[in-house]
PyMOL Python script that loads the backbone (N, CA, C, O; Angstrom):
from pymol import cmd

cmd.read_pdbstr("""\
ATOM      1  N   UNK A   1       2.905  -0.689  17.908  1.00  0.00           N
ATOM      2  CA  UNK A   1       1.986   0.091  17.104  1.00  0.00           C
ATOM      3  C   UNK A   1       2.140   1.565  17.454  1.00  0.00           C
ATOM      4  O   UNK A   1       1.911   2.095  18.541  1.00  0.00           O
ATOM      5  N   UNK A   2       2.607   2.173  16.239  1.00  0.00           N
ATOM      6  CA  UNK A   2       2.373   3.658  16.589  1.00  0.00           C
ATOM      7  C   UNK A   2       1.196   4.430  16.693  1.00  0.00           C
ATOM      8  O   UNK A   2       0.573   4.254  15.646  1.00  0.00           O
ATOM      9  N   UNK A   3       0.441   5.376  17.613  1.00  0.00           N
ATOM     10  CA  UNK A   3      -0.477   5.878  17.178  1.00  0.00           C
ATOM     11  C   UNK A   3      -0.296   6.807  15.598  1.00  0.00           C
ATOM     12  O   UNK A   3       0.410   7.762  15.274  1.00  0.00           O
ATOM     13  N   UNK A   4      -1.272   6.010  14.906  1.00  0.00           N
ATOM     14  CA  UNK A   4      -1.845   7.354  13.520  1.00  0.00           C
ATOM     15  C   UNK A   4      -3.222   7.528  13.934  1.00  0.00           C
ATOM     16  O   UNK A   4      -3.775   7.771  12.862  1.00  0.00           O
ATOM     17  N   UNK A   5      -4.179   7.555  14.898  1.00  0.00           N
ATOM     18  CA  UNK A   5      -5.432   8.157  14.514  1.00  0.00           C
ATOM     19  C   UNK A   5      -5.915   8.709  16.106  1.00  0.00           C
ATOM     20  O   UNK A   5      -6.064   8.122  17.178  1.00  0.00           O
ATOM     21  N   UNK A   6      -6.093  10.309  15.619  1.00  0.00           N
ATOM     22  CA  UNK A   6      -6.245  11.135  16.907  1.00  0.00           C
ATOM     23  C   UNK A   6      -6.692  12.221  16.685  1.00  0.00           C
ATOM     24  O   UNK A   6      -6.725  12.548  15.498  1.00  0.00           O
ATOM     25  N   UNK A   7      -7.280  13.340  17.858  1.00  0.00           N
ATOM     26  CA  UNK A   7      -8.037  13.846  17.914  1.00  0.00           C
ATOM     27  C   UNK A   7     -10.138  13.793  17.310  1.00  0.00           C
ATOM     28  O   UNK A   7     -11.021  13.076  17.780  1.00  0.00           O
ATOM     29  N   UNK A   8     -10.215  14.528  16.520  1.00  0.00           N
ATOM     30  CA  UNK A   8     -11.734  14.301  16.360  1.00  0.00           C
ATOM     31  C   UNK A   8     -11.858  13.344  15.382  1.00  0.00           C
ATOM     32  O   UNK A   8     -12.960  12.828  15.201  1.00  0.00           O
ATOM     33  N   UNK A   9     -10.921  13.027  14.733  1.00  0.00           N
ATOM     34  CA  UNK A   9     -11.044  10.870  14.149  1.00  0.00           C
ATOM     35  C   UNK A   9     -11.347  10.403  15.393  1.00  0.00           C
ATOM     36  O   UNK A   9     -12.532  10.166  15.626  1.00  0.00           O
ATOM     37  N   UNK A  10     -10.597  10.234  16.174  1.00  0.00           N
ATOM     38  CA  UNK A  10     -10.745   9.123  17.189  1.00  0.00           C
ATOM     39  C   UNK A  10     -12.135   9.471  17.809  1.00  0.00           C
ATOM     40  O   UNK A  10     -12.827   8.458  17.909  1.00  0.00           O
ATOM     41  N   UNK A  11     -12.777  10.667  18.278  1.00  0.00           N
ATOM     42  CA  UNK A  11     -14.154  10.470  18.947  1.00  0.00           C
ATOM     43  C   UNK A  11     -15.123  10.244  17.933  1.00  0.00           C
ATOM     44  O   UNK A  11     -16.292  10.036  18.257  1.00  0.00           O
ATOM     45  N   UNK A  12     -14.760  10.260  16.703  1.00  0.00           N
ATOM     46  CA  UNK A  12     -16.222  10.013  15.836  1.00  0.00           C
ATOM     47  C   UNK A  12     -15.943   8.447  15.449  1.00  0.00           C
ATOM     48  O   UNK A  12     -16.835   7.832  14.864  1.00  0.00           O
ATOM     49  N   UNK A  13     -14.627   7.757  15.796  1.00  0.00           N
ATOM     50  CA  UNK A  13     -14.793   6.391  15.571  1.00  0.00           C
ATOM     51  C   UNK A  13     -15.355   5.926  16.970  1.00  0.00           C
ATOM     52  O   UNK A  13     -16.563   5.696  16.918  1.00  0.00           O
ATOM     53  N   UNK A  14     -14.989   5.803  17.755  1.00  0.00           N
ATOM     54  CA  UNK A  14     -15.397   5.422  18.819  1.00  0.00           C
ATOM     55  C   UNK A  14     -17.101   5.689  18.653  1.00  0.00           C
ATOM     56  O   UNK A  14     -17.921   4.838  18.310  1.00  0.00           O
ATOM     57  N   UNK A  15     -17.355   7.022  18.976  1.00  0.00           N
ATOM     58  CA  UNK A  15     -19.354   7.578  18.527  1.00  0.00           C
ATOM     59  C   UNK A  15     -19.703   6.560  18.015  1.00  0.00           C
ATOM     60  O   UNK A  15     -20.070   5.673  18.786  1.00  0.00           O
ATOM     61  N   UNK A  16     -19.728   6.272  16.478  1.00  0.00           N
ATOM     62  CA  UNK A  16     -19.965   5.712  15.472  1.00  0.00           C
ATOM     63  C   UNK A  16     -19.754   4.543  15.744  1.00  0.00           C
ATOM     64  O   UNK A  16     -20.840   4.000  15.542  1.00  0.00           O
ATOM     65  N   UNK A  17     -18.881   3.613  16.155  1.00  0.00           N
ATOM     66  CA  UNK A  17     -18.611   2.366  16.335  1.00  0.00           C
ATOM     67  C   UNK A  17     -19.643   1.837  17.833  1.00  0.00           C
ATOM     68  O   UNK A  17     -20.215   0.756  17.972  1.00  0.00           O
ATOM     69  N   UNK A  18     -19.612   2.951  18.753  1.00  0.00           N
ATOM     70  CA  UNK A  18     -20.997   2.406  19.690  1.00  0.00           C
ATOM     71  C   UNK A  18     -21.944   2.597  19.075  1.00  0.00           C
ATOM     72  O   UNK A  18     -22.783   1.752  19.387  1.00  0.00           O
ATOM     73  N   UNK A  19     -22.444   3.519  18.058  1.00  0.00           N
ATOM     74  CA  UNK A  19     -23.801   3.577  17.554  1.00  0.00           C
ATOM     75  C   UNK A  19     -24.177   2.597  17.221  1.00  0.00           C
ATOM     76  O   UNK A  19     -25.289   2.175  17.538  1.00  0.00           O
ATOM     77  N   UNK A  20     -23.000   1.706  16.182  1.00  0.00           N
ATOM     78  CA  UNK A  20     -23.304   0.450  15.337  1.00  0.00           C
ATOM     79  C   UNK A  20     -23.902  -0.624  16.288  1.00  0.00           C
ATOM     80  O   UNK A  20     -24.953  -1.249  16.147  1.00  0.00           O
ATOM     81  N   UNK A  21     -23.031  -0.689  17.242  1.00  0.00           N
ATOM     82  CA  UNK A  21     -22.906  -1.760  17.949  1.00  0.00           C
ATOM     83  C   UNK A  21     -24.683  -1.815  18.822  1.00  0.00           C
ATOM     84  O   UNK A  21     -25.348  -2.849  18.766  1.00  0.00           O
ATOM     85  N   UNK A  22     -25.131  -0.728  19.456  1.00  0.00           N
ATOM     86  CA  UNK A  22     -26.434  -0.137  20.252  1.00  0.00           C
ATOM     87  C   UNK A  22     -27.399  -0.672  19.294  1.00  0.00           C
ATOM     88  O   UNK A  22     -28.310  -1.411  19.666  1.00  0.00           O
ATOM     89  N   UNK A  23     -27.225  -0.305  17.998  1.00  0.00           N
ATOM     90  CA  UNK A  23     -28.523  -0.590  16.663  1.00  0.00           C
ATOM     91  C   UNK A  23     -28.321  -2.552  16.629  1.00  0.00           C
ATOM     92  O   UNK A  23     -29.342  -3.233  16.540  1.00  0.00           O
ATOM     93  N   UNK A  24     -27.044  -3.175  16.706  1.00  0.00           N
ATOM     94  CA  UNK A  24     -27.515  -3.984  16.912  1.00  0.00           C
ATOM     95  C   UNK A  24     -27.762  -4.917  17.848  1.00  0.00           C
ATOM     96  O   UNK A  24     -28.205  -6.032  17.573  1.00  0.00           O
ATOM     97  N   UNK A  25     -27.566  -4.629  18.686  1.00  0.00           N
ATOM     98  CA  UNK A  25     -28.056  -5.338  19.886  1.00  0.00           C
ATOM     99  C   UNK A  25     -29.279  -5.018  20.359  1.00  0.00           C
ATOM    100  O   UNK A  25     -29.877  -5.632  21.242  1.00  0.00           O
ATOM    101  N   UNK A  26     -29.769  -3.780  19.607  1.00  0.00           N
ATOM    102  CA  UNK A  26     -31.276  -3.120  20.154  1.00  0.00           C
ATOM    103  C   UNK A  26     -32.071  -4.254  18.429  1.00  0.00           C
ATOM    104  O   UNK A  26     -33.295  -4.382  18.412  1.00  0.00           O
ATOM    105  N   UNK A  27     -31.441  -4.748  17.528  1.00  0.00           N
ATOM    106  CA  UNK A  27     -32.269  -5.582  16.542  1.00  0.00           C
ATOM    107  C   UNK A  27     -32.761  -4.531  15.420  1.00  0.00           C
ATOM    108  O   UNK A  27     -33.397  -4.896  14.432  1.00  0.00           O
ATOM    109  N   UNK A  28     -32.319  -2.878  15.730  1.00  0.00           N
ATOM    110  CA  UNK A  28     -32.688  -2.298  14.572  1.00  0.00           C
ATOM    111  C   UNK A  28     -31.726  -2.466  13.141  1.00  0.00           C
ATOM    112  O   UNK A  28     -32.140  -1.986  12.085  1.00  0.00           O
ATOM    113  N   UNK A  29     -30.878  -2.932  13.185  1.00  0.00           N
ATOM    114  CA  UNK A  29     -30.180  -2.969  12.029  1.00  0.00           C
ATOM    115  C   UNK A  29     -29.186  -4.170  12.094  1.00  0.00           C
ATOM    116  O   UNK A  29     -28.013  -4.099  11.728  1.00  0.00           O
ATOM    117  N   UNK A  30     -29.787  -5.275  12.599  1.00  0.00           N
ATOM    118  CA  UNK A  30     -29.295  -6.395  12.299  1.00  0.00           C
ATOM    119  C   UNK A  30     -27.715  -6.785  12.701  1.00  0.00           C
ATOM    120  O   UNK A  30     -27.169  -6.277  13.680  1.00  0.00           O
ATOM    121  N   UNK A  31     -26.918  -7.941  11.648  1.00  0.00           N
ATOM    122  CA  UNK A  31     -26.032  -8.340  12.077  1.00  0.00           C
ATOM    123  C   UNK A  31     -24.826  -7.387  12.240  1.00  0.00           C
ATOM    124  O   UNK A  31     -23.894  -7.165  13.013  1.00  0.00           O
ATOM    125  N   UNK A  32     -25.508  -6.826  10.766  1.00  0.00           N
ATOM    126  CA  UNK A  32     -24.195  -5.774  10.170  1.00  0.00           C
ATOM    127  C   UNK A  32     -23.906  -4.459  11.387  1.00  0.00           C
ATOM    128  O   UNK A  32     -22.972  -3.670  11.243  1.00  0.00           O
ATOM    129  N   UNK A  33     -24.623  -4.412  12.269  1.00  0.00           N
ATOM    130  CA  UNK A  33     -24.147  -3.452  12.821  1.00  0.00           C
ATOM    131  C   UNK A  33     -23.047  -3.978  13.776  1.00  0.00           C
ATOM    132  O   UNK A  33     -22.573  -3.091  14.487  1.00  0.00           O
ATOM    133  N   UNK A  34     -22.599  -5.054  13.933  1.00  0.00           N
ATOM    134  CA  UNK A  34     -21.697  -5.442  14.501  1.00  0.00           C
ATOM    135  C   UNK A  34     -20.075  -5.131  14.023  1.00  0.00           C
ATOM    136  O   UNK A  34     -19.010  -5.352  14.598  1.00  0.00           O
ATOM    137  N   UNK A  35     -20.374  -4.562  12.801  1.00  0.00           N
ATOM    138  CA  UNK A  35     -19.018  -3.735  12.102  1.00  0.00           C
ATOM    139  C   UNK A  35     -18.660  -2.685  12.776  1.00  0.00           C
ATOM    140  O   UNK A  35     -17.472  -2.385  12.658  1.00  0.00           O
ATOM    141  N   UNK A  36     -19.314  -2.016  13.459  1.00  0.00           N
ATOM    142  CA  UNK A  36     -19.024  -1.087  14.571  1.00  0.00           C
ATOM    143  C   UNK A  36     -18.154  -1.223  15.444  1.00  0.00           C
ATOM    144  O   UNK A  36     -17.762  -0.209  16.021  1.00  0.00           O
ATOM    145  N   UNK A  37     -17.442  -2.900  15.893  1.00  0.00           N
ATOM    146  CA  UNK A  37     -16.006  -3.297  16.402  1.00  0.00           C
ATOM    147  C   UNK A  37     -15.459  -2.693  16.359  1.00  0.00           C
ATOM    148  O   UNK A  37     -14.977  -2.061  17.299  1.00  0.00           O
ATOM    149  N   UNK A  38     -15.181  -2.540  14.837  1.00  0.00           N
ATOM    150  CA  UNK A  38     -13.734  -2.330  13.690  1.00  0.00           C
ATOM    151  C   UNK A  38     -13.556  -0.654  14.234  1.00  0.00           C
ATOM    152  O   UNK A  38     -12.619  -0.569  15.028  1.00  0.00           O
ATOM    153  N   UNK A  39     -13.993   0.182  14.071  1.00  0.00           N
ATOM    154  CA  UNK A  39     -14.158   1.773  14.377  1.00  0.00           C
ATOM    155  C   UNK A  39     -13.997   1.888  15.801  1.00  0.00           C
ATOM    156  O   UNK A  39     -13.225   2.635  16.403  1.00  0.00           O
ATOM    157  N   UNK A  40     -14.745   1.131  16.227  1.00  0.00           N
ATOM    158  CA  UNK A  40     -14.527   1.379  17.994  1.00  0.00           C
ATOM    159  C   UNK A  40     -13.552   1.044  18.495  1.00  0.00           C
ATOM    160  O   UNK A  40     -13.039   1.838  19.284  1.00  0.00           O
ATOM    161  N   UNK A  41     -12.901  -0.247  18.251  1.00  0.00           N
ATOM    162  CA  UNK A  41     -11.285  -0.558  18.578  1.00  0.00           C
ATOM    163  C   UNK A  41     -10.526   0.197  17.991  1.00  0.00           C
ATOM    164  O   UNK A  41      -9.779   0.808  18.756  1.00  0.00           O
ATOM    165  N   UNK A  42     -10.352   0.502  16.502  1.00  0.00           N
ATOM    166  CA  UNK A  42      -9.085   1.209  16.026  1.00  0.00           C
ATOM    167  C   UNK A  42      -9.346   3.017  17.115  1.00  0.00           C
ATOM    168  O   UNK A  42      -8.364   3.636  17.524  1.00  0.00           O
ATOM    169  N   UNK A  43     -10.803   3.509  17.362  1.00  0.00           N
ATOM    170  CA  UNK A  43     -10.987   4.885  18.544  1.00  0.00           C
ATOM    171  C   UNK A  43     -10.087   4.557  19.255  1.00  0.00           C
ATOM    172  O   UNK A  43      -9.062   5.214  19.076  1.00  0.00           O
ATOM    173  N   UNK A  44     -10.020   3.505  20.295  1.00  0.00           N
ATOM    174  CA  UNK A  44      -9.744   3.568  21.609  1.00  0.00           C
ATOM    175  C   UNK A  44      -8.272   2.916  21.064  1.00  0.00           C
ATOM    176  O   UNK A  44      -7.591   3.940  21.004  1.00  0.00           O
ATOM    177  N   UNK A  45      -7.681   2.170  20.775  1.00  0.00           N
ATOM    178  CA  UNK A  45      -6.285   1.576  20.373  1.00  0.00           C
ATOM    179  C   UNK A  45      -5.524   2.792  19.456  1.00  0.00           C
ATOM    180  O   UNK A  45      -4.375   2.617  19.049  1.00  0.00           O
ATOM    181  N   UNK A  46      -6.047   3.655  19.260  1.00  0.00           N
ATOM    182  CA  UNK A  46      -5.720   4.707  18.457  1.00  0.00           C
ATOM    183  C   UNK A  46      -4.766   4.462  17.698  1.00  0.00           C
ATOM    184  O   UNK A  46      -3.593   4.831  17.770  1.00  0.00           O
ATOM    185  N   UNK A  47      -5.548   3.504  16.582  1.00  0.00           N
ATOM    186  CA  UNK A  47      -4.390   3.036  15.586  1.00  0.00           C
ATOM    187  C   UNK A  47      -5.199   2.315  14.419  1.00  0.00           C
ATOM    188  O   UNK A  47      -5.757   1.243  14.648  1.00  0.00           O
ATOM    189  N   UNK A  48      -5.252   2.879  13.242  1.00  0.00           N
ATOM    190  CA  UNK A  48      -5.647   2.365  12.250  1.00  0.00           C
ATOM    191  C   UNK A  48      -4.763   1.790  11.043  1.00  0.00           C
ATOM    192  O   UNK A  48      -4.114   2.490  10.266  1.00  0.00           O
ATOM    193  N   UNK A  49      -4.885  -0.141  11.014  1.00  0.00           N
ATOM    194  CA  UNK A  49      -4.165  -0.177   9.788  1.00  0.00           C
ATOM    195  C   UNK A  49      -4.215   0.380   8.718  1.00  0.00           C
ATOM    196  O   UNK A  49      -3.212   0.780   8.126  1.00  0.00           O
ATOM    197  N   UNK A  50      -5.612   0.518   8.218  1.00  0.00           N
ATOM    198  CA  UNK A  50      -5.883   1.213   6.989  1.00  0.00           C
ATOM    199  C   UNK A  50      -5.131   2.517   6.768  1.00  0.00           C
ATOM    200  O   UNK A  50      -4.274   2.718   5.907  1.00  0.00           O
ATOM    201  N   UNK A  51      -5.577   3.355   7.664  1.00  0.00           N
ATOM    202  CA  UNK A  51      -4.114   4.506   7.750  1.00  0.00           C
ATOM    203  C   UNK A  51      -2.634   4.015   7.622  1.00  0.00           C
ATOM    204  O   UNK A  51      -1.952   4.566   6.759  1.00  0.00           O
ATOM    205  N   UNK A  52      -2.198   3.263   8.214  1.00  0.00           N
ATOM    206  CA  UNK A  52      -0.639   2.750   7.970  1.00  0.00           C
ATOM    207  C   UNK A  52      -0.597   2.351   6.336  1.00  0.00           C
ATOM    208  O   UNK A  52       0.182   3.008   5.646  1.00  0.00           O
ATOM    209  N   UNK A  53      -1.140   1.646   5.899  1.00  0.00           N
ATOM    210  CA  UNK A  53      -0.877   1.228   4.419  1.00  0.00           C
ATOM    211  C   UNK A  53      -0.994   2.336   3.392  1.00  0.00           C
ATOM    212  O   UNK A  53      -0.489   2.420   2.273  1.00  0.00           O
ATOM    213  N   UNK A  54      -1.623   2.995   3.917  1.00  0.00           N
ATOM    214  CA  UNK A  54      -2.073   5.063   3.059  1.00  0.00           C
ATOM    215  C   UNK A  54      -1.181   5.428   3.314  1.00  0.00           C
ATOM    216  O   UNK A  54      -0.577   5.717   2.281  1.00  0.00           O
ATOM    217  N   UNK A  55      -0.346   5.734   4.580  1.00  0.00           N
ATOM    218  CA  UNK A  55       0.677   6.346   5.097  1.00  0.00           C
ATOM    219  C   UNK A  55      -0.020   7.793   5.434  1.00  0.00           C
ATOM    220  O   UNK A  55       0.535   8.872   5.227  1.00  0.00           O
ATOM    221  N   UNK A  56      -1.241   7.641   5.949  1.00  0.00           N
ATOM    222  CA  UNK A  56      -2.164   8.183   6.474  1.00  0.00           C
ATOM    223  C   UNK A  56      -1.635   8.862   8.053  1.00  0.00           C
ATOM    224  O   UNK A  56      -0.834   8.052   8.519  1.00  0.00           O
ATOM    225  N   UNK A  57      -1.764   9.734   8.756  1.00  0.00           N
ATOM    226  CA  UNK A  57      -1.482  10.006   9.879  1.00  0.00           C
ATOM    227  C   UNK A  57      -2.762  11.530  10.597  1.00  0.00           C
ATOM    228  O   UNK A  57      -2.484  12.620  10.097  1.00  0.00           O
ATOM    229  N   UNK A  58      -3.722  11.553  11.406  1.00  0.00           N
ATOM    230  CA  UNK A  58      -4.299  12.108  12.078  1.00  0.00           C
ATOM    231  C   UNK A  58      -4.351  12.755  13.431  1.00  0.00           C
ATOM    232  O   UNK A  58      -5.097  13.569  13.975  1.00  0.00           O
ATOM    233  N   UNK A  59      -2.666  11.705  13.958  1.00  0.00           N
ATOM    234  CA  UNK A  59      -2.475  11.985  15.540  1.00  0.00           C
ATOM    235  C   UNK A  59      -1.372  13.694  15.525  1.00  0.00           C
ATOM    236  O   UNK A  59      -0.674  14.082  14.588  1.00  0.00           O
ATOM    237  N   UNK A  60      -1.474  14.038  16.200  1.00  0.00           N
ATOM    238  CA  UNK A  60      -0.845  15.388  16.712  1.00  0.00           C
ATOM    239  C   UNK A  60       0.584  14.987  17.169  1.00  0.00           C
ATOM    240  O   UNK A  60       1.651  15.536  16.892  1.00  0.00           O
ATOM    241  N   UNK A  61       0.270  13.557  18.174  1.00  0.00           N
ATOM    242  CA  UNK A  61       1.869  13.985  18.723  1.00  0.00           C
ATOM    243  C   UNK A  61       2.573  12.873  18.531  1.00  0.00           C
ATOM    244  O   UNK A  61       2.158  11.754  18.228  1.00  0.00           O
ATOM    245  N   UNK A  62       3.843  13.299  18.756  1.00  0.00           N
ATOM    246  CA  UNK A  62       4.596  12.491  17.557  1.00  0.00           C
ATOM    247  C   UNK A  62       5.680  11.297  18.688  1.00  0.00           C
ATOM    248  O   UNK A  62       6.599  11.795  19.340  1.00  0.00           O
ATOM    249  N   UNK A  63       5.412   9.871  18.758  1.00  0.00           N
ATOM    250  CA  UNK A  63       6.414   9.606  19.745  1.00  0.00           C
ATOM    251  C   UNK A  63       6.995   8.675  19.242  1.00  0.00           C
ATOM    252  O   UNK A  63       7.951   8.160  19.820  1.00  0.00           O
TER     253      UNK A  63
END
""", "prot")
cmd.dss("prot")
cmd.show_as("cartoon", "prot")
cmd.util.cbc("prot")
cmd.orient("prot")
């Protein structure tokens, strides 16, 4: 997997993907906040399929 998703993508997926996850385990927003996975893994794996099929790219450096 190549990285495509980096810099301030990657900290607002990660943010956002613990937010989801906090709302639901705290019971404010139910099951669905468990979609917050999806954002938080592609943050930290710094790699989004959805970007690959766009031919999408966000990362800086190139390896």
């Amino acid at each position: 997997m190549k990285s495509n998703v980096g810099g301030i993508d990657k900290w607002l997926r990660i943010l956002v993907g613990a937010v989801l996850i906090l709302l639901a385990l705290t019971g404010i927003i139910g099951v669905w906040g468990w979609i917050g996975v999806v954002p938080l893994a592609t943050g930290i794996f710094n790699f989004c399929p959805a970007y690959k099929l766009l031919g999408m790219n966000t990362c800086k450096l190139n390896k």
